[in-house]
Phi, psi and omega in degrees: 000157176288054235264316239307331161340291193253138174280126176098189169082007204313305168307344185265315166293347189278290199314305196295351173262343154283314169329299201295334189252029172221286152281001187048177240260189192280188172249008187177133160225150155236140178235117204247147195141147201300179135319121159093074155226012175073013181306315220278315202307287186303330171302289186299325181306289201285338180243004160282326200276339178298319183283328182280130190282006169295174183260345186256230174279136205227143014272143185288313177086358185238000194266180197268332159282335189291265205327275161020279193307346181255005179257004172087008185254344185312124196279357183257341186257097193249123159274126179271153183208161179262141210301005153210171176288121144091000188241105191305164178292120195262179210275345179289323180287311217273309130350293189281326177307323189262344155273346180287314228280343202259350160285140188288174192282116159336282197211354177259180175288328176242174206223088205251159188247129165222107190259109194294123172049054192289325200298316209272052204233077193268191190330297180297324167309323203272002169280335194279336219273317200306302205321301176312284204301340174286312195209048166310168160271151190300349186274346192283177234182087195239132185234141183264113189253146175209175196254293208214096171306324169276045179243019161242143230290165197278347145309304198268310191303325177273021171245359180268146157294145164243127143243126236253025230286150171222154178301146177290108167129352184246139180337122165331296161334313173290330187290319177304314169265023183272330164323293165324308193270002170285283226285319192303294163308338183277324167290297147317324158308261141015301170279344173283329190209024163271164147284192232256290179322318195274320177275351181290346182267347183293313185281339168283359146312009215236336197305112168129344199272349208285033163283312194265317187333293179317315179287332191278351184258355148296323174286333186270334183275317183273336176278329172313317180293264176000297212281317175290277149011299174236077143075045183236184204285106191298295198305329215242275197334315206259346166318285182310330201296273212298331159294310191315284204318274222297358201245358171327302169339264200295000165262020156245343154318181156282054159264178179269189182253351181277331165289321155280332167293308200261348166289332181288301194307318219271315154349307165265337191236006155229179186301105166006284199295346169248004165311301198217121164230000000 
């Protein structure tokens, strides 16, 4: 992809430009990051390349569509806001969007939602917001702009890509570990109060990761511990501890992220002892 727009970031453009040019891009991301990290950049970016009719590297910036999408005229990119200043998208605007969403696209092949302060959102939109992202039609298209992805519920956050942004001038580094304790945390959630289902997608964030593995089931084991420390569901909590510690081993093998999503799921939802031998 054509990133050179947004500063900085180097490593998130790198992923998202092997996506594209392998599975191509999601059907629904959030993208997340302070004021001035380029969320707004990266939004127009993702829905000029979703939208641009060049044969080369996209978005081009020069076809009719790119150009649409950066002056705000594309008839498929509807920005959602919330129905007064200072007031989040409420579940009737959410509602309508999914009755919208179901008319085909004016003129490009995908039909894309760019929803604003998706975080500030409460529970029914965003539940309502769930429905869509589960069994949207395949041409639509949603990007979630946020402050803090985690003020969005941890159901909509596993139907998502998360992209992490960091303000231009700050260490890679810092942006990795922020990265880092997004996935940590998105995984400690998911084993404290998901289903079977919902933690097997959580852990397949990890698919890309094995690199990473060993530090992230060490970052997972101390949010477990914590998360037990001040008061959340101890038993499912000190359950998980203990798979994590046991699945350290093997995540110095040659495992998938398909393969620890089914020792986990088979951990938590069947008898212990018989989970991982």
């Amino acid at each position: 992809m054509e990133l050179s727009a947004l500063t900085g970031n180097e490593r998130l453009k790198e992923q998202l430009s092997q996506r594209e040019s392998g599975r191509g891009l999601s059907h629904a991301y959030i993208i997340s990051g302070p004021a001035g990290s380029g969320r707004h950049t990266l939004a127009r970016l993702l829905a000029a390349g979703m939208l641009c009719t060049s044969r080369g590297e996209r978005p081009c910036g020069k076809c009719g569509p790119c150009i649409k999408v950066s002056r705000g005229l594309h008839p498929d990119l509807s920005v959602i806001t919330g129905p007064g200043e200072g007031k989040p998208i409420a579940v009737d605007q959410v509602r309508a969007l999914r009755s919208d969403a179901y008319v085909r696209p004016n003129e490009g092949e995908r039909k894309i939602y760019l929803l604003e302060e998706a975080d500030q959102m409460n529970p029914s939109a965003q539940n309502a917001m769930l429905k869509l992202l589960e069994e949207g039609p395949p041409y639509a298209a949603f990007l979630l702009m946020a402050r803090n992805a985690g003020g969005l519920l941890q159901t909509v956050r596993s139907r998502c890509e998360e992209l992490t942004l960091t303000p231009a001038g700050q260490p890679e580094e810092a942006a990795s570990d922020r990265e880092r304790q997004a996935v940590v945390e998105k995984l400690a959630s998911a084993l404290e109060r998901a289903g079977e289902l919902e933690l097997f997608e959580a852990v397949m964030s990890l698919e890309g990761k094995r690199a990473e593995l060993s530090v992230l089931l060490d970052a997972l084991e101390s949010e477990l511990g914590a998360r037990a420390a001040r008061g959340g569901d101890r038993r499912r909590l000190l359950r998980a501890t203990e798979l994590v510690n046991r699945l350290r081993e093997a995540a110095r093998l040659n495992v998938s992220a398909g393969q620890l999503a089914g020792w986990l799921c088979a951990g938590m939802f069947e008898p212990l002892e018989l989970a991982i031998v």
